[in-house]
C-alpha positions in Angstrom: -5.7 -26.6 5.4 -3.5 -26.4 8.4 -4.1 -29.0 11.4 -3.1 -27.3 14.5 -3.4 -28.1 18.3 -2.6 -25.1 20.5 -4.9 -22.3 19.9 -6.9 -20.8 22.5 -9.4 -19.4 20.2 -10.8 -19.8 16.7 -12.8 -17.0 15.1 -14.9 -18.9 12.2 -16.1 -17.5 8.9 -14.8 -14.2 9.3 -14.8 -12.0 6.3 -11.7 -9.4 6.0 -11.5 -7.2 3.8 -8.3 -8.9 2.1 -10.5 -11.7 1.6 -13.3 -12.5 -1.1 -14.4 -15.9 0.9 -14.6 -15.7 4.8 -11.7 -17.3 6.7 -10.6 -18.7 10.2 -8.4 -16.5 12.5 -6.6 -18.8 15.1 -5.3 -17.5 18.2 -3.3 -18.0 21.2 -1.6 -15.4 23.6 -3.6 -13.4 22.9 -2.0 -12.6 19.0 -3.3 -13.9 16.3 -1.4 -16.5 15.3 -3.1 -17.8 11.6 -5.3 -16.9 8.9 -6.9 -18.9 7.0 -9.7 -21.3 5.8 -10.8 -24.2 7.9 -8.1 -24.4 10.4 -8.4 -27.7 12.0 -7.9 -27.3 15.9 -9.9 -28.2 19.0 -10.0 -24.9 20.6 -13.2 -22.4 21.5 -14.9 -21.4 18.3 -16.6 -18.4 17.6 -18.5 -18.3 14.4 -18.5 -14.8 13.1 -21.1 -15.8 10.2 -19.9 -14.6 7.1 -19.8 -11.3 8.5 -17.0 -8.0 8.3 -14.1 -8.4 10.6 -12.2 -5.6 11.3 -9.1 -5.2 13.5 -11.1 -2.3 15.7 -11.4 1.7 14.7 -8.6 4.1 15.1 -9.4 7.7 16.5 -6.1 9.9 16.2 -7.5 12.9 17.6 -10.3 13.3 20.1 -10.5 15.1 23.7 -11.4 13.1 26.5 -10.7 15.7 29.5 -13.4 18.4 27.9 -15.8 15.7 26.7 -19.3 15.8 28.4 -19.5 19.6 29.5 -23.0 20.9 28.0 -24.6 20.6 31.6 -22.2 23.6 32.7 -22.4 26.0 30.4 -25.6 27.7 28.7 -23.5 27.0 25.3 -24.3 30.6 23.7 -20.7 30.8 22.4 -20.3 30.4 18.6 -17.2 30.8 17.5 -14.1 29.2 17.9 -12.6 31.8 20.2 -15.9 31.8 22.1 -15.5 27.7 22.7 -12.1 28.2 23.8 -12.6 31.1 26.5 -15.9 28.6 27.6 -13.7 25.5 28.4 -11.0 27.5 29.9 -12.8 29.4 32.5 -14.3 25.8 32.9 -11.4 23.9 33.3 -10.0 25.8 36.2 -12.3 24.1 38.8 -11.9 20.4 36.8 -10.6 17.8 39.5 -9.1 14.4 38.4 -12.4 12.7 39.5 -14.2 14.8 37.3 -12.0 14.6 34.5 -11.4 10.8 34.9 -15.6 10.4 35.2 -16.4 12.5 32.0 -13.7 10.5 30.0 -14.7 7.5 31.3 -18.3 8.2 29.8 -17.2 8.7 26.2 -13.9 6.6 26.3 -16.8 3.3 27.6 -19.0 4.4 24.2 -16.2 4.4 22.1 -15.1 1.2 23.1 -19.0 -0.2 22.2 -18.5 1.6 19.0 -15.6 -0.8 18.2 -12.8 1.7 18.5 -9.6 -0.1 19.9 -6.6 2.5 19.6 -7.1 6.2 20.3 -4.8 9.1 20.6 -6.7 11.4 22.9 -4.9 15.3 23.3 -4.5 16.5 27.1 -4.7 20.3 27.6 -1.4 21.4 30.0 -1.2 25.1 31.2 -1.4 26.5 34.9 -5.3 26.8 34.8 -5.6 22.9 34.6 -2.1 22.1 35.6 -1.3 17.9 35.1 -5.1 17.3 36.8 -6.2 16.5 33.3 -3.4 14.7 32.5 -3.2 12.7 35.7 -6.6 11.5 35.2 -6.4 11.0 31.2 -3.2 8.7 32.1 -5.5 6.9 34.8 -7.8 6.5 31.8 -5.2 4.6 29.7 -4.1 2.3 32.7 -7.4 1.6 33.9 -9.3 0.6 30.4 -6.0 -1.0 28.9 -8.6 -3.9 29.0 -10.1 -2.8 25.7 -8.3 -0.2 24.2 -4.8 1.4 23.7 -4.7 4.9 24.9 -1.9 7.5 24.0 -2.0 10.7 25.6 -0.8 13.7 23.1 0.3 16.6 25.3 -0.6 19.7 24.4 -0.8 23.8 25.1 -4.6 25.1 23.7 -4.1 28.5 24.8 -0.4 29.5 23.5 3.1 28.6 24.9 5.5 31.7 24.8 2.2 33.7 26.3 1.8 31.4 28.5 4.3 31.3 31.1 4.9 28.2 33.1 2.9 26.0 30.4 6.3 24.7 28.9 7.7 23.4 32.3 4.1 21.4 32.8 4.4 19.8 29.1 8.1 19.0 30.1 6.8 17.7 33.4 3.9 15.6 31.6 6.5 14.2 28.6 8.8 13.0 31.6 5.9 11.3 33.3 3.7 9.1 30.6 3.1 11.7 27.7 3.1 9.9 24.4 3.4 12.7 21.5 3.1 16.4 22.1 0.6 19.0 20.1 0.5 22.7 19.5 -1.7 25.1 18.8 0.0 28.3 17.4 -3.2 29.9 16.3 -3.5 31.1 19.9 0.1 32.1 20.4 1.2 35.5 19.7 4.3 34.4 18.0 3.5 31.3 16.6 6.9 30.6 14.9 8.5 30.2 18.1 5.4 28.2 19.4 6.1 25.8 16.2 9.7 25.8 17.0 9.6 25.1 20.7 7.4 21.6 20.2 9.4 20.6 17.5 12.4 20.9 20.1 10.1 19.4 22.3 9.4 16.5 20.0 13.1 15.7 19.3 14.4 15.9 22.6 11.9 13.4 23.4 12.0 11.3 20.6 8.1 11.7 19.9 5.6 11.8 17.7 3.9 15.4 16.8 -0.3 15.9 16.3 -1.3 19.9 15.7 -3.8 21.9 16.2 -3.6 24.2 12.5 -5.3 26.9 10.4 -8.5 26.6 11.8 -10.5 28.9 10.0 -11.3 29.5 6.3 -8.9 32.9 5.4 -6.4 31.4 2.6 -4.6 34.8 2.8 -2.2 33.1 5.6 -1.1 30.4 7.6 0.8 28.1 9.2 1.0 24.9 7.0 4.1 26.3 5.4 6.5 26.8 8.5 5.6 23.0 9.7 6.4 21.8 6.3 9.9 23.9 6.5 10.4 22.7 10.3 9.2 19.5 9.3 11.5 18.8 6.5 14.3 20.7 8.1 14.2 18.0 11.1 13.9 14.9 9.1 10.2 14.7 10.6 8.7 13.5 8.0 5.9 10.5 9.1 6.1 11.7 12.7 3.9 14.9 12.1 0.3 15.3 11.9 -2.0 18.5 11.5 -5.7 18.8 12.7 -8.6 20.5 11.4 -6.6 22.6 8.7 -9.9 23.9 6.9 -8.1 26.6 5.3 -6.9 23.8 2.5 -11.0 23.9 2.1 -10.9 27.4 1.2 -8.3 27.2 -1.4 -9.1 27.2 -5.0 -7.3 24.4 -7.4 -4.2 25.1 -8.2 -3.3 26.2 -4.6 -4.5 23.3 -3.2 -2.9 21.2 -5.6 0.1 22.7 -4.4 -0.6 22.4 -0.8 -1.2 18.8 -1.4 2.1 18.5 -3.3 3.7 20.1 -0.5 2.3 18.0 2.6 3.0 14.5 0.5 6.5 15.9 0.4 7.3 17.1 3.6 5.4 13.3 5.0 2.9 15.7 7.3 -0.4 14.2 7.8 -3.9 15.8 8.4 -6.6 15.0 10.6 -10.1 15.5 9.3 -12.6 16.4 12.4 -15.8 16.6 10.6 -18.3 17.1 13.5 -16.0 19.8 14.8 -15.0 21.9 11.4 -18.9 21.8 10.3 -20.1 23.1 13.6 -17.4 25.9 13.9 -16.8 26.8 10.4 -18.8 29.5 8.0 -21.2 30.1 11.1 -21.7 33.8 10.3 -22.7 33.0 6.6 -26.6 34.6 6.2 -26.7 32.4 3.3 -24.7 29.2 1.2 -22.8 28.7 3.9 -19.3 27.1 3.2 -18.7 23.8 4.9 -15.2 23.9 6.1 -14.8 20.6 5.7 -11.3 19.7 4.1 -11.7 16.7 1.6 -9.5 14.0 3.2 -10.2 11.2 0.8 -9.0 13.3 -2.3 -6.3 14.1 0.2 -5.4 10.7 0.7 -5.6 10.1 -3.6 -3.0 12.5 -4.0 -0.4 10.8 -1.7 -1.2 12.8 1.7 -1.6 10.5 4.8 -5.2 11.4 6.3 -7.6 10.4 8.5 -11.2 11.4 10.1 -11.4 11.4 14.0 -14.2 12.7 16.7 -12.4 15.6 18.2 -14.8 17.1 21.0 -17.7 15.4 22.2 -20.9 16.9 23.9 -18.9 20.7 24.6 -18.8 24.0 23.2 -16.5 23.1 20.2 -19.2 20.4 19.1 -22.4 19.7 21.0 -22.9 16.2 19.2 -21.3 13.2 19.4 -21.4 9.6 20.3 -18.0 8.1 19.6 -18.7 6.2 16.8 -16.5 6.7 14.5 -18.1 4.5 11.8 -20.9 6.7 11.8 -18.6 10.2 11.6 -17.0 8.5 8.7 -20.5 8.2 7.4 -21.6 11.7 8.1 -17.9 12.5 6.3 -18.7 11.1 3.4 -22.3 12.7 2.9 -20.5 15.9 3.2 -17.5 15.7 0.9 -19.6 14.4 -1.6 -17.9 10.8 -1.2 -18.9 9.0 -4.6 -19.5 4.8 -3.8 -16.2 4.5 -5.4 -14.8 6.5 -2.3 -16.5 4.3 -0.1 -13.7 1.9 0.5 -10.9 5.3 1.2 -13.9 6.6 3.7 -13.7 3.5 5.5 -9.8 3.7 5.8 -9.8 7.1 7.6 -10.6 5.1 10.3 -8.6 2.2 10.1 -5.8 1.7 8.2 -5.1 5.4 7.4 -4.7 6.8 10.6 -2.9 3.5 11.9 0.0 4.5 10.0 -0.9 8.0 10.6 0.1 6.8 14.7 2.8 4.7 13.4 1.1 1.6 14.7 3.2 -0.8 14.0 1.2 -4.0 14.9 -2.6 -2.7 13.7 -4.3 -5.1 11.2 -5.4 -9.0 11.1 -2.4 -10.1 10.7 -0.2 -13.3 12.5 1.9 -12.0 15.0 -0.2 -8.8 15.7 -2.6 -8.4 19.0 -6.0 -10.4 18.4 -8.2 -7.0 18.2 -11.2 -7.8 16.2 -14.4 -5.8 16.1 -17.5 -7.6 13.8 -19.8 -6.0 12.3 -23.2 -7.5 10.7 -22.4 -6.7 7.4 -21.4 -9.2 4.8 -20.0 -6.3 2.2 -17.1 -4.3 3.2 -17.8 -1.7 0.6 -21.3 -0.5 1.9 -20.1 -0.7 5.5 -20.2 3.7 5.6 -22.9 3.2 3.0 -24.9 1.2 5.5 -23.8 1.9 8.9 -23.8 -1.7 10.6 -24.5 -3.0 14.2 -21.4 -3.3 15.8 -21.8 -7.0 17.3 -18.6 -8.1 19.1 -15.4 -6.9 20.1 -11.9 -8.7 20.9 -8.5 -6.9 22.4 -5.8 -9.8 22.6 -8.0 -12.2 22.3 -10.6 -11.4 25.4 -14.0 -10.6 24.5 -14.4 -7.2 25.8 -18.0 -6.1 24.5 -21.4 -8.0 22.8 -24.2 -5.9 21.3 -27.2 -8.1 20.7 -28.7 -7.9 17.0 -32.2 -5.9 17.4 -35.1 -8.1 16.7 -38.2 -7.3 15.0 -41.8 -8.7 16.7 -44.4 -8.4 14.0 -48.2 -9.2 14.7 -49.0 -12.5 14.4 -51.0 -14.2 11.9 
């Protein structure tokens, strides 16, 4: 028992999911500054009741300047080419306001759905120019209240087609851009689209997230050069792919290869369930094939994964909500996650896709930032299983969000 006189807040009875007893997390500064039981301390107390503390959700790959665009278009486009000829006839006629207004909507219900760190991919090209990006970065600045922003760069329609895309990315890396992406699917010669973000990426001493292999044809693709480049760079932990639901179509012996290969080269992949479902094996008549690359077994086989929202409410997914506790529930009904799995599940959207962001300072930890998110659950392992209330939230220490438990009124006696 430590007896201690300077913290400004106490969090009682919180259960982590290091713990098998609930414990006290002291703060002050806004960092957490001790863990454990019955700290002695006059200081504000909140008592968390036993219930699952968690130091906030991690989304590494969602799209806040296309979020919220159903009301524009009469969404009859079902493929992904078709999405992506939608949002870009769309996006010419996006000002920052509106940009800024639509992220604001989702990034405000992902913050009540207890995420705290996001990586959020900014489309640059001369049909949206840096309006996108300009209101994105206002995004980051102006919610920095209750959750860390980084803003991943990135072409969506190509970069050697493209002309005047790469001296916008340049531009947006020099002014705030946190990691860059690519999408060479779209490029005519995607080699030199791979090649040209990696430069990109070294010469500014970032972090890489890309857009790869985003259909279900296992006869090619593009996993192989970024492993090469990848390896060939000394990259390794600094590069992340998304979607890649061609590892879904592969059969076992390739995939246990590809899985070999990506452990290797340290290249991580982003699971975008909502997204890959919606998109994938859509002109199937019949057992249609879900698309849906199995991140957990992923993750068992030394491969650093996670699960993240991607689009929101547009014509690449017309769902969403920005929970990402739920999309790691809806995950794990569709890869067939056993109860066993339920603790990995939980980790794509925490610890997993910390790392994945090379968060240094993530977790309930002393010294790290006093993020906490409760919620009213008393056993971490059915927390996908059960899909708790998300009560409270915390970033540094400031209460930034309450959600009152729902109460029952039955008829009286």
């Amino acid at each position: 028992m430590t007896t201690e006189t300077a913290f400004d807040l106490i969090f009682r009875n919180a259960l982590l999911r290091s713990s098998t007893v609930p414990v006290d997390i002291g703060v002050k500064g806004g960092r957490i500054a001790a863990v454990e039981p019955k700290l002695v301390c006059e200081a504000v107390e909140i008592d968390v009741g036993g219930r699952l503390a968690l130091p906030g959700f991690v989304d590494t790959h969602i799209h806040l300047d296309k979020a919220c665009l159903l009301d524009r278009c009469g969404h009859d486009h079902g493929s992904l080419g078709d999405a992506i000829r939608a949002v870009s006839a769309m996006k010419r006629d996006f000002s920052v306001d509106d940009v800024y207004a639509r992220g604001a909507r989702v990034l405000e219900r992902a913050i009540l759905h207890g995420t705290t760190r996001m990586r959020t991919h900014v489309e640059i090209d001369p049909r949206i120019g840096l309006r996108g990006f300009e209101a994105v970065k206002a995004l980051k600045r102006d919610y920095a209240w209750a959750i860390d922003l980084s803003l991943c760069v990135f072409p969506q329609e190509g970069l050697t087609n493209d002309p005047g895309s790469e001296d916008l990315l340049i531009q947006a890396l020099r002014n705030g851009g946190d990691a860059i992406g690519g999408c060479p699917y779209t490029d005519t010669d995607p080699k030199a689209h791979l090649a040209r973000i990696f430069d990109l990426a070294e010469q500014f001493d970032i972090d890489m997230d890309l857009h790869l292999d985003f259909d279900l044809d296992p006869s090619w693709w593009h996993l192989d050069e970024v492993c090469r480049q990848t390896e060939r760079r000394n990259y390794g932990g600094r590069v992340a792919i998304g979607h890649a639901t061609k590892l879904s179509a592969l059969p076992p012996e390739r995939l246990k290869a590809a899985t070999a290969q990506l452990a290797k080269a340290g290249v991580a992949v982003t699971v975008l369930p909502a997204t890959d479902l919606y998109l994938m094996g859509r002109e199937a008549t019949h057992n249609a094939p879900r698309g849906l690359t199995l991140a957990h077994k992923l993750a068992g086989d030394g491969v650093l994964c996670s699960v993240a929202t991607n689009n929101v409410l547009n014509p690449f997914t017309p769902f969403g909500d920005a929970s990402l506790l739920r999309m790691a529930n809806f995950y794990a009904n569709v890869a067939h996650a056993s109860v066993g799995d339920f603790d990995t599940c939980l980790d794509l959207v925490t610890e997993l896709p910390a790392r994945l962001m090379n968060l240094g300072d993530y977790g309930l930890k002393v010294g790290n930032p006093a993020d906490l998110v409760v919620l009213d659950i008393k056993d971490s392992r059915f927390a996908i299983g059960e899909l708790p209330d998300i009560l409270l939230g915390f970033k540094n220490g400031r209460q930034t969000f309450e959600r009152q438990r729902p109460t029952l009124f039955p008829p009286r006696s």
